[in-house]
PDB file with one MODEL, atoms N, CA, C and O in Angstrom:
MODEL        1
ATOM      1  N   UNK A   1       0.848  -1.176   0.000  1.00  0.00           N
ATOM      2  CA  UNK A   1       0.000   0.000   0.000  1.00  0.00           C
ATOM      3  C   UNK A   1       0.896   1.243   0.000  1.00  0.00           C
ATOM      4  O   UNK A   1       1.862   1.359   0.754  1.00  0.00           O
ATOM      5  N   UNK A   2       0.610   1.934  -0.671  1.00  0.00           N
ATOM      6  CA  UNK A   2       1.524   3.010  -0.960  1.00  0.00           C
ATOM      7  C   UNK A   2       0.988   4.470   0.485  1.00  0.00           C
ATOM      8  O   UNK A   2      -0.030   4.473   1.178  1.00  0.00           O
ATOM      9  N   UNK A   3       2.064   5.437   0.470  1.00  0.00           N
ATOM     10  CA  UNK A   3       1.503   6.464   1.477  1.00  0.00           C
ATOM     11  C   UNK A   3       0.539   7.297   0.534  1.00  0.00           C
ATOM     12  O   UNK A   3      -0.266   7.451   1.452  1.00  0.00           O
ATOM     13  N   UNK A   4       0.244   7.624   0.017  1.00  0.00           N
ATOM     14  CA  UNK A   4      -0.969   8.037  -0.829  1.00  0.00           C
ATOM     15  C   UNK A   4      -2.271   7.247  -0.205  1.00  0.00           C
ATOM     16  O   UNK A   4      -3.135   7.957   0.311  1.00  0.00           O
ATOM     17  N   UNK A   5      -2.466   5.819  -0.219  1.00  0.00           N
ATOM     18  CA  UNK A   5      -3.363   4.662   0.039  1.00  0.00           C
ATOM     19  C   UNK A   5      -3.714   5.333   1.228  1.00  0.00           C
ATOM     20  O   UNK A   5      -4.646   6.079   1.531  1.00  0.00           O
ATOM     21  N   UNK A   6      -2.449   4.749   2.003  1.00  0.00           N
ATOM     22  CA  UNK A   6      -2.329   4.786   3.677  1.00  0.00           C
ATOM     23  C   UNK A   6      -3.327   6.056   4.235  1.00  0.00           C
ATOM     24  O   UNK A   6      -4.332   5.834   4.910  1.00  0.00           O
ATOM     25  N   UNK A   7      -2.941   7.241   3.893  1.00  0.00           N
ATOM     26  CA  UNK A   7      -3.322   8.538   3.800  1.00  0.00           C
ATOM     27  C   UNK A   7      -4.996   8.590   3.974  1.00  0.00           C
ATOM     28  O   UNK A   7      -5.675   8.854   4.966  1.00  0.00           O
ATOM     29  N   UNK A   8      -5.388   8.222   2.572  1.00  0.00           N
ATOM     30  CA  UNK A   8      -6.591   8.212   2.129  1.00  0.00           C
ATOM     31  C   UNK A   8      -7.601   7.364   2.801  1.00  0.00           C
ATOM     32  O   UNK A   8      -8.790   7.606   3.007  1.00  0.00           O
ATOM     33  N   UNK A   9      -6.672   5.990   3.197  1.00  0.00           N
ATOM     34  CA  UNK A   9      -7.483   5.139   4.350  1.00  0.00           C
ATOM     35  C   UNK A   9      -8.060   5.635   5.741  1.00  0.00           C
ATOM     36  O   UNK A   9      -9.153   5.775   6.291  1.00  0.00           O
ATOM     37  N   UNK A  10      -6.756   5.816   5.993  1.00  0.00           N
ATOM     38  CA  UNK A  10      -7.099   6.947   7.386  1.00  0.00           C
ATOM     39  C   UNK A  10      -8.426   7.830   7.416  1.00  0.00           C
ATOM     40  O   UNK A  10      -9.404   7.639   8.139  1.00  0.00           O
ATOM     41  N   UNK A  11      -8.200   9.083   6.242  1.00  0.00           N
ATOM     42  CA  UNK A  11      -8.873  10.079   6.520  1.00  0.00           C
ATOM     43  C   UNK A  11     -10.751   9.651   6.002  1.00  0.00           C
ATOM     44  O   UNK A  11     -11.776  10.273   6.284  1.00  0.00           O
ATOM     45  N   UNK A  12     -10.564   8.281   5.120  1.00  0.00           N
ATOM     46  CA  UNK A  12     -12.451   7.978   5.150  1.00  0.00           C
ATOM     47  C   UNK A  12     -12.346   7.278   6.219  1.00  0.00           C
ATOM     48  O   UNK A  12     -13.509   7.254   6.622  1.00  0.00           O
ATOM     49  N   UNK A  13     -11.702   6.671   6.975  1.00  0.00           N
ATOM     50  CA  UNK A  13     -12.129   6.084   7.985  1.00  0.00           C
ATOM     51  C   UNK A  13     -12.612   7.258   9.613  1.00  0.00           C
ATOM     52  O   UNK A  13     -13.175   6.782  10.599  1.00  0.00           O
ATOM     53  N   UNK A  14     -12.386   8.111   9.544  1.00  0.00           N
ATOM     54  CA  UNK A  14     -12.640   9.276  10.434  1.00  0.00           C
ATOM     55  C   UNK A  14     -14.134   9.483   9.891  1.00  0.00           C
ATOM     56  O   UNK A  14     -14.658   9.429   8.779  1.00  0.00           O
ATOM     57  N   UNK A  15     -14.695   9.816  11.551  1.00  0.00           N
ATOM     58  CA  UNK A  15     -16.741  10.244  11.162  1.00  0.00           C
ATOM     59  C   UNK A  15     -16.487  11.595  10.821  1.00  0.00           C
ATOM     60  O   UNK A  15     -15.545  12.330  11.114  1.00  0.00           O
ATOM     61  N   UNK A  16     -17.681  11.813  10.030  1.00  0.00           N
ATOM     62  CA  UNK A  16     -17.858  12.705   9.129  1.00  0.00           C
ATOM     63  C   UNK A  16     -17.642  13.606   9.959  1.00  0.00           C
ATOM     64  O   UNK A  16     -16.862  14.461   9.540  1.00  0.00           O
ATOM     65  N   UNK A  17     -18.154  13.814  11.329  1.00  0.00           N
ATOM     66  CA  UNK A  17     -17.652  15.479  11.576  1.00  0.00           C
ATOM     67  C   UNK A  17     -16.295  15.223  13.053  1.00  0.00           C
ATOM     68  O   UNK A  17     -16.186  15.533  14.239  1.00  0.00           O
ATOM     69  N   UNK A  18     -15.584  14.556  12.112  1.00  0.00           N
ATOM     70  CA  UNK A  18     -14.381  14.943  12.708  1.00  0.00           C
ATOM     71  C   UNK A  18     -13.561  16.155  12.208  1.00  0.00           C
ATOM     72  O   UNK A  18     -13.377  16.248  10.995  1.00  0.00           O
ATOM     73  N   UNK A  19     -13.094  17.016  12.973  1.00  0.00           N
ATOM     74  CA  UNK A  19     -11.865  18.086  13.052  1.00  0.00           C
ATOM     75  C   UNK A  19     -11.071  17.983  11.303  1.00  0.00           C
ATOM     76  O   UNK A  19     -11.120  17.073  10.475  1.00  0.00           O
ATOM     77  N   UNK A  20     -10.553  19.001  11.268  1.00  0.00           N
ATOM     78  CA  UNK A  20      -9.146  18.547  10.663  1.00  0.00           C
ATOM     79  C   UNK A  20      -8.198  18.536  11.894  1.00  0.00           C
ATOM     80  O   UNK A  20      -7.272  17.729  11.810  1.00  0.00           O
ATOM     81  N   UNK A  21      -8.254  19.154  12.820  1.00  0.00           N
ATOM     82  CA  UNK A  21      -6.948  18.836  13.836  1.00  0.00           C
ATOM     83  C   UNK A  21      -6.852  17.175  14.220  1.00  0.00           C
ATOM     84  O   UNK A  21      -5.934  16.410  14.516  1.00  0.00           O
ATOM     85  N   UNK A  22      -8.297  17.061  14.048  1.00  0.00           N
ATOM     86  CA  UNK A  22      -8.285  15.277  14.819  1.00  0.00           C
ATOM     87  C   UNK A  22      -7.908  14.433  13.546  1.00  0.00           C
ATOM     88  O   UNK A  22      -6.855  13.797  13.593  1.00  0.00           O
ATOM     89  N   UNK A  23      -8.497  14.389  12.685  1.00  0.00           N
ATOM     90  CA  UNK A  23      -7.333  14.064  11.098  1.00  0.00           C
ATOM     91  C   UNK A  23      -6.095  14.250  11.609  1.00  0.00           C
ATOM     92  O   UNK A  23      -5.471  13.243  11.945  1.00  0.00           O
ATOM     93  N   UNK A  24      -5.552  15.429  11.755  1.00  0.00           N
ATOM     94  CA  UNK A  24      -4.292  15.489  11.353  1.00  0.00           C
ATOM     95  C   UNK A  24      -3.143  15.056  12.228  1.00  0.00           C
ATOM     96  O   UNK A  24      -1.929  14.918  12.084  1.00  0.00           O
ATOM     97  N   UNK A  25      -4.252  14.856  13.441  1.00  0.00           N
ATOM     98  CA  UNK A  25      -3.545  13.941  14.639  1.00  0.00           C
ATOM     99  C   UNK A  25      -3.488  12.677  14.232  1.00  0.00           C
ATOM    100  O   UNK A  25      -2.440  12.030  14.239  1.00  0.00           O
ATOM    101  N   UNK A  26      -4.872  12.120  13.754  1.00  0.00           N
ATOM    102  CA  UNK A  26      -4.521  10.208  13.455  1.00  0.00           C
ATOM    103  C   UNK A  26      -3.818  10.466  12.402  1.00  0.00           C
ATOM    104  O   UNK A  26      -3.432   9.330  12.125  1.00  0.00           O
ATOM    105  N   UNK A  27      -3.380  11.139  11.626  1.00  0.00           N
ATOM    106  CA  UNK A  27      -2.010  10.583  10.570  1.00  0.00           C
ATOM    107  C   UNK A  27      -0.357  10.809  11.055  1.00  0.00           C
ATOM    108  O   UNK A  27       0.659  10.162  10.801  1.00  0.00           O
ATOM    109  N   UNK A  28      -0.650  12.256  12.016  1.00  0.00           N
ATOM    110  CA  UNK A  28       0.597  11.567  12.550  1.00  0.00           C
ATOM    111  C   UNK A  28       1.155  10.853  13.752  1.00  0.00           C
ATOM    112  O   UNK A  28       2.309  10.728  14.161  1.00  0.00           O
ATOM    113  N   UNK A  29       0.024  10.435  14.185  1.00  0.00           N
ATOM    114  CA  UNK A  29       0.022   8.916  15.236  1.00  0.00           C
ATOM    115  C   UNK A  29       0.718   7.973  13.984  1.00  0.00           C
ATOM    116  O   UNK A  29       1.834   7.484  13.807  1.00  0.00           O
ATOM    117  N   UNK A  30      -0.568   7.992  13.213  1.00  0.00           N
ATOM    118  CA  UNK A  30      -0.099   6.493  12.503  1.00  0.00           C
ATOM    119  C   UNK A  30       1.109   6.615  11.436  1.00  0.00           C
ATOM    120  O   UNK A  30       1.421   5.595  10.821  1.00  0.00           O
ATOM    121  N   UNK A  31       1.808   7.834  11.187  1.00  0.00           N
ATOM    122  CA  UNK A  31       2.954   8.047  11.079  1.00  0.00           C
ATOM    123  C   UNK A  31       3.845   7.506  12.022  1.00  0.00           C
ATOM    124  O   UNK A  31       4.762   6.774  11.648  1.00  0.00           O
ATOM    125  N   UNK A  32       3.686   7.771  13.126  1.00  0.00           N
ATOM    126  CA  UNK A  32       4.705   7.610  14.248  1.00  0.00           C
ATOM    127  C   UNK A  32       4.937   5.985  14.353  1.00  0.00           C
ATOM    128  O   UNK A  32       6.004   5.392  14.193  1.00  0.00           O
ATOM    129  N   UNK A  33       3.405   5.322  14.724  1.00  0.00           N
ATOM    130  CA  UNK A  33       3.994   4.047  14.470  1.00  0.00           C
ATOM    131  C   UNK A  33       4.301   3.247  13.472  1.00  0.00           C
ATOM    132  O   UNK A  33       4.640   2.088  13.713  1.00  0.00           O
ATOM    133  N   UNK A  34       4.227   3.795  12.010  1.00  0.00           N
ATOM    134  CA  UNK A  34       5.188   3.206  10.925  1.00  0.00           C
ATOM    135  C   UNK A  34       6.666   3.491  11.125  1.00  0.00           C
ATOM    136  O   UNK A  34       7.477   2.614  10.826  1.00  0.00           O
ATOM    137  N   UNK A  35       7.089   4.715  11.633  1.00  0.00           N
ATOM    138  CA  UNK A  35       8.669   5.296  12.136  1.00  0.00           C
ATOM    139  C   UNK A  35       9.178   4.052  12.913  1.00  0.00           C
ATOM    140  O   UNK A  35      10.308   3.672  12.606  1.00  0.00           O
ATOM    141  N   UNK A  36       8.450   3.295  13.966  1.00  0.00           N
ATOM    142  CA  UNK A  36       8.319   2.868  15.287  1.00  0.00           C
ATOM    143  C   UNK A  36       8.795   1.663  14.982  1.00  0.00           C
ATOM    144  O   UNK A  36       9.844   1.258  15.482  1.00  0.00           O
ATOM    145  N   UNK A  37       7.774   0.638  13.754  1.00  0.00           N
ATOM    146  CA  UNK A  37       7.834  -0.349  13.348  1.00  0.00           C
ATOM    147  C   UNK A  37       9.336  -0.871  12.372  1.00  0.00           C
ATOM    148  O   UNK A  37       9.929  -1.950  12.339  1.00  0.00           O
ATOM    149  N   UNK A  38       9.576   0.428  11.660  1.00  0.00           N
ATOM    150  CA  UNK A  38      10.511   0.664  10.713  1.00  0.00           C
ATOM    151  C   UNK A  38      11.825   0.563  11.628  1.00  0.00           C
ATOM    152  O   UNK A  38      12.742  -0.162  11.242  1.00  0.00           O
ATOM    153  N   UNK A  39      11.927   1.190  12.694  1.00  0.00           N
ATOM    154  CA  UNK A  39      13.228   1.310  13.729  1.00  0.00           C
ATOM    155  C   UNK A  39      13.271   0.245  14.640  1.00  0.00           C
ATOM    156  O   UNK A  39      14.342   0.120  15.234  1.00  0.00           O
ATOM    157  N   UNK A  40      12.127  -0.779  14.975  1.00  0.00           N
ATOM    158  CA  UNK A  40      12.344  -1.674  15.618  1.00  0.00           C
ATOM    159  C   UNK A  40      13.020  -3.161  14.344  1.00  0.00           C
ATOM    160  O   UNK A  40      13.829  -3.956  14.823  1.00  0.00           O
ATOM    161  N   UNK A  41      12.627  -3.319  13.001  1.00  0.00           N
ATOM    162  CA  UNK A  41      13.124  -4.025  12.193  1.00  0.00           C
ATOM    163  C   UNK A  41      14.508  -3.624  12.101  1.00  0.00           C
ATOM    164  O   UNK A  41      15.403  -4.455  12.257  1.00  0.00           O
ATOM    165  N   UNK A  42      14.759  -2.345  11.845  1.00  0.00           N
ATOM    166  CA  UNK A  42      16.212  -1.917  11.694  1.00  0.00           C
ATOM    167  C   UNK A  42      16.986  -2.085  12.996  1.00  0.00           C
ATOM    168  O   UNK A  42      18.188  -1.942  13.220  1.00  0.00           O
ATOM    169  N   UNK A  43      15.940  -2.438  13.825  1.00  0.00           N
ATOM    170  CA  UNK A  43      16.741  -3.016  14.953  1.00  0.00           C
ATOM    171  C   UNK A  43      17.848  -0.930  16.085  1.00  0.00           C
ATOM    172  O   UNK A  43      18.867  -0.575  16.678  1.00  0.00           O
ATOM    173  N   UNK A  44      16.849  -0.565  15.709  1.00  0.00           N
ATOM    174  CA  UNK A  44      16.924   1.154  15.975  1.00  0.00           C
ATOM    175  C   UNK A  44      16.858   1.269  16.994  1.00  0.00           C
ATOM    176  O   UNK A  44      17.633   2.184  17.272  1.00  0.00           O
ATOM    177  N   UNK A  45      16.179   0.750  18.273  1.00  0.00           N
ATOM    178  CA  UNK A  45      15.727   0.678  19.569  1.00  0.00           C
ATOM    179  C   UNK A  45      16.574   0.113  20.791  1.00  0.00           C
ATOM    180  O   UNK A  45      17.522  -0.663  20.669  1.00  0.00           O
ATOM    181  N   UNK A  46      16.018   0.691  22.154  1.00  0.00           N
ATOM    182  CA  UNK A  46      16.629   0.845  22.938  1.00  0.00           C
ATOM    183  C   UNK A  46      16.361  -0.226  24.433  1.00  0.00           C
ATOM    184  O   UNK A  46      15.140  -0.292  24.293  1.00  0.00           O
ATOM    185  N   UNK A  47      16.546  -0.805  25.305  1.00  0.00           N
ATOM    186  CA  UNK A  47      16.029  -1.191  26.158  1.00  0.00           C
ATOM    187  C   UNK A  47      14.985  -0.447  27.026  1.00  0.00           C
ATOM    188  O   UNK A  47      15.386   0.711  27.146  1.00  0.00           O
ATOM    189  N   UNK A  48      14.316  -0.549  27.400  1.00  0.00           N
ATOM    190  CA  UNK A  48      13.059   0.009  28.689  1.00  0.00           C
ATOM    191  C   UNK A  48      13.870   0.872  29.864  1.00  0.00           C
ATOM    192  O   UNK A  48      13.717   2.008  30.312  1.00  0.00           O
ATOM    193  N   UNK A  49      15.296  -0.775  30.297  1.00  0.00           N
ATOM    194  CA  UNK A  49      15.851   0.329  31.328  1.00  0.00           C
ATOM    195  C   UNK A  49      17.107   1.348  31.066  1.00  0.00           C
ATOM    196  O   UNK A  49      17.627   2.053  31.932  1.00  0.00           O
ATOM    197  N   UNK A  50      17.621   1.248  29.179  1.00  0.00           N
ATOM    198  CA  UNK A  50      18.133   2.215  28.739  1.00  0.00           C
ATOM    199  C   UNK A  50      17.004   3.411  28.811  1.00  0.00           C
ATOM    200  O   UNK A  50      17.370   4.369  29.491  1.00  0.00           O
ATOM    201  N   UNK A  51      16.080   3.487  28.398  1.00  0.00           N
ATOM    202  CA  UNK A  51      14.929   4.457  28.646  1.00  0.00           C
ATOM    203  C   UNK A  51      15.320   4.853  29.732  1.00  0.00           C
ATOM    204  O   UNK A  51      16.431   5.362  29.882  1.00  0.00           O
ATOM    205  N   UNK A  52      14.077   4.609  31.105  1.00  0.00           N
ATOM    206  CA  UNK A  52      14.575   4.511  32.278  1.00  0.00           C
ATOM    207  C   UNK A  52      15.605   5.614  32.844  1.00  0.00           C
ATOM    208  O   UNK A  52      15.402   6.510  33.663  1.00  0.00           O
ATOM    209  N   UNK A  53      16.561   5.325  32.274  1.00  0.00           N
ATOM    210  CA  UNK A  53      17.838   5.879  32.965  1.00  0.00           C
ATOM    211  C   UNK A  53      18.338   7.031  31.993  1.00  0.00           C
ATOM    212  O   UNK A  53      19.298   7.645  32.457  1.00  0.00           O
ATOM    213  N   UNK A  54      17.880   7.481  30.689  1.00  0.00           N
ATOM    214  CA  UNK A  54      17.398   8.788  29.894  1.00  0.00           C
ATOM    215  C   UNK A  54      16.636   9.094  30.459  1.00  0.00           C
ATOM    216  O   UNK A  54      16.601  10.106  29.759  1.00  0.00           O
ATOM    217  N   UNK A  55      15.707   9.284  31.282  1.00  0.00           N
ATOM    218  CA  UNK A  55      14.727   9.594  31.789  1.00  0.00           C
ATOM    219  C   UNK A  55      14.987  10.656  33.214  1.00  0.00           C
ATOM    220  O   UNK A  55      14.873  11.864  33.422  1.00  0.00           O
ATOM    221  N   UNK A  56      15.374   9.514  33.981  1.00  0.00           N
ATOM    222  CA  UNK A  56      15.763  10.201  35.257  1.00  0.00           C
ATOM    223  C   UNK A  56      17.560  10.999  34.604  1.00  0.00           C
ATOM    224  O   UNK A  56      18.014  11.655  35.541  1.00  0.00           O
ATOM    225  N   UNK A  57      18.267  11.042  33.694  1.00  0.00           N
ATOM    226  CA  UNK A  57      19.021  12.145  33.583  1.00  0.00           C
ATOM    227  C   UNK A  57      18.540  13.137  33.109  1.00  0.00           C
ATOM    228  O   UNK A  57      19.196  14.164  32.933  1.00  0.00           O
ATOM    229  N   UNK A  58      17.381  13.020  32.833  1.00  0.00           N
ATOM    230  CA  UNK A  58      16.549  14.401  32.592  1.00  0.00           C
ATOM    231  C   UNK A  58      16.270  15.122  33.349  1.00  0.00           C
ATOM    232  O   UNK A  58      16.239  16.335  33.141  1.00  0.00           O
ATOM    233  N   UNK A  59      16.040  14.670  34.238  1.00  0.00           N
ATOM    234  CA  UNK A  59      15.509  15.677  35.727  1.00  0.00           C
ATOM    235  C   UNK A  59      16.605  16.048  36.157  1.00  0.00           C
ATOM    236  O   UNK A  59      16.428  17.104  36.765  1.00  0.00           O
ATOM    237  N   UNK A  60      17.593  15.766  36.169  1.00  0.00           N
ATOM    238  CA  UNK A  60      18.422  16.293  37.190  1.00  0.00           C
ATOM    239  C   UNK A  60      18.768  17.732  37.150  1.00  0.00           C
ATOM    240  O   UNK A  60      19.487  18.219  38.024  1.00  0.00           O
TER     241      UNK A  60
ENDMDL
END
């Protein structure tokens, strides 16, 4: 399915009186988890308690 498809799926699948902000949120949700899916095959990702511990060096 091409991003053209993808796109077009999305936005008839939204009720008729949805937003464009709320559109334009579910495409880039479902952007995000094609990014998501794409970086976990490429093997892109991090452990939970590598997270974790980015996390709390944030606060400090």
């Amino acid at each position: 399915m091409t991003t053209k498809e993808k796109i077009k799926d999305i936005v008839e699948n939204q009720p008729d009186d949805a937003t464009y902000d709320e559109i334009v949120r579910e495409l880039a949700f479902a952007g995000m988890i094609e990014r998501g899916i794409e970086d976990a095959y490429a093997e892109r990702t991090i452990t939970n308690q590598e997270m974790g511990h980015r996390i709390r060096s944030w606060q400090k």
